[in-house]
C-alpha angles and dihedrals in degrees: 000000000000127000116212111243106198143129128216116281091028115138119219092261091065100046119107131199117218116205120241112245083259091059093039095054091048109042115051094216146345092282092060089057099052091054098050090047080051092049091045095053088050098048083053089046085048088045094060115014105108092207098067110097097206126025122223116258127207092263087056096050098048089043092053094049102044115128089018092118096078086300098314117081137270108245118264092231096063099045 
């Protein structure tokens, strides 16, 4: 989904990862992306801790992550 954009001699600090058209056209900016990549650790956190009492379903994830796209949604088909 991301293509690395680096030169040689570039630490990973300066490294910068530039979005596919498919990730562009979905995710309004960078932050966007970061928060979804944050929701999405914790749905898989949700999915297999055996602690948690009730999973997540779809409904929940879309709902926790509405306005996350620099205040719209993200599309349903790329969630």
């Amino acid at each position: 989904y991301f293509t690395q954009n680096s030169k040689a001699g570039d630490s990973m600090s300066n490294q910068t990862l530039e979005p596919t058209k498919h990730v562009a056209s979905a995710l309004a900016s960078a932050d966007a992306a970061y928060v979804l990549a944050f929701a999405v650790v914790m749905l898989n956190t949700d999915q297999h801790n055996h602690s948690v009492k009730r999973r997540m379903t779809l409904q929940d994830f879309v709902r926790n992550n509405r306005g996350i796209n620099d205040g719209k949604d993200v599309p349903l088909e790329f969630l």
